[in-house]
C-alpha positions in Angstrom: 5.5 -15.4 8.8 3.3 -12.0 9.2 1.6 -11.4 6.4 -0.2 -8.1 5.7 -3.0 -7.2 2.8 -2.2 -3.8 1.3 -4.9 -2.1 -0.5 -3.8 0.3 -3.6 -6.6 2.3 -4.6 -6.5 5.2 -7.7 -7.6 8.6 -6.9 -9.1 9.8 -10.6 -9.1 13.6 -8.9 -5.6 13.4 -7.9 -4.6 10.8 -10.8 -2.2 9.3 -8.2 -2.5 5.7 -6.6 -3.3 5.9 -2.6 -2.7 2.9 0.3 -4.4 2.1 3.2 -4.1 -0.9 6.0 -5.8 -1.7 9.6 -2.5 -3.3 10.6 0.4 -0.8 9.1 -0.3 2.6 9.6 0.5 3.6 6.2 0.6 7.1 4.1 1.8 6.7 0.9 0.6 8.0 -2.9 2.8 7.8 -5.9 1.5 8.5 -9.6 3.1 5.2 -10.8 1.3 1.3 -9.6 5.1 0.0 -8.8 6.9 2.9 -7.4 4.1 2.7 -4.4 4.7 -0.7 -4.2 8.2 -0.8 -3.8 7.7 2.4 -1.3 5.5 0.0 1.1 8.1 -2.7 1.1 10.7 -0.5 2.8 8.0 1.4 4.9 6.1 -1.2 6.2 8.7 -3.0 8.6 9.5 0.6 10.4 6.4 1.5 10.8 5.3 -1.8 12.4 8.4 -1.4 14.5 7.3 1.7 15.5 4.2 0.5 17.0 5.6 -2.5 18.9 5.0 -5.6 16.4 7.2 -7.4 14.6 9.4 -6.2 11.7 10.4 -10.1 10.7 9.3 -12.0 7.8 6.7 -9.6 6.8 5.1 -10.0 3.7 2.8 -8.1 1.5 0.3 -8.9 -0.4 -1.1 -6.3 -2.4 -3.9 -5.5 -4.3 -5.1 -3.0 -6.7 -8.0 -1.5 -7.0 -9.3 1.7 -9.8 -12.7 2.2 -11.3 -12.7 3.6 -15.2 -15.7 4.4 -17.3 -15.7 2.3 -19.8 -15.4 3.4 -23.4 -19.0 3.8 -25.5 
């Protein structure tokens, strides 16, 4: 099992959610939390056989991250 942490973080300038990864070499932004998701579950595998690792039982764990003044 490969197993790969994928970091969603929200851009308040460009209201859209962003991703990054060390392993994956990732480019991805969507407006909506689960459209990137589901974007980075197709990606990944490609682009990790692109650069010579495995594409098998890959999974993602991701995690969200988005910083919001709080209401006074």
């Amino acid at each position: 099992m490969n197993e790969y942490t994928i970091l969603l973080t929200w851009d308040d300038e460009s209201q859209r959610w962003g991703v990054s990864n060390d392993d994956i070499p990732l480019t991805l932004e969507s407006g909506s939390l689960d459209v990137l998701m589901e974007r980075c579950r197709y990606i990944a595998p490609e682009m990790l056989a692109l650069n010579g690792k495995s594409k098998d039982d890959v999974y993602l764990k991701f995690v969200a991250e988005r910083c919001a003044k709080a209401f006074a």
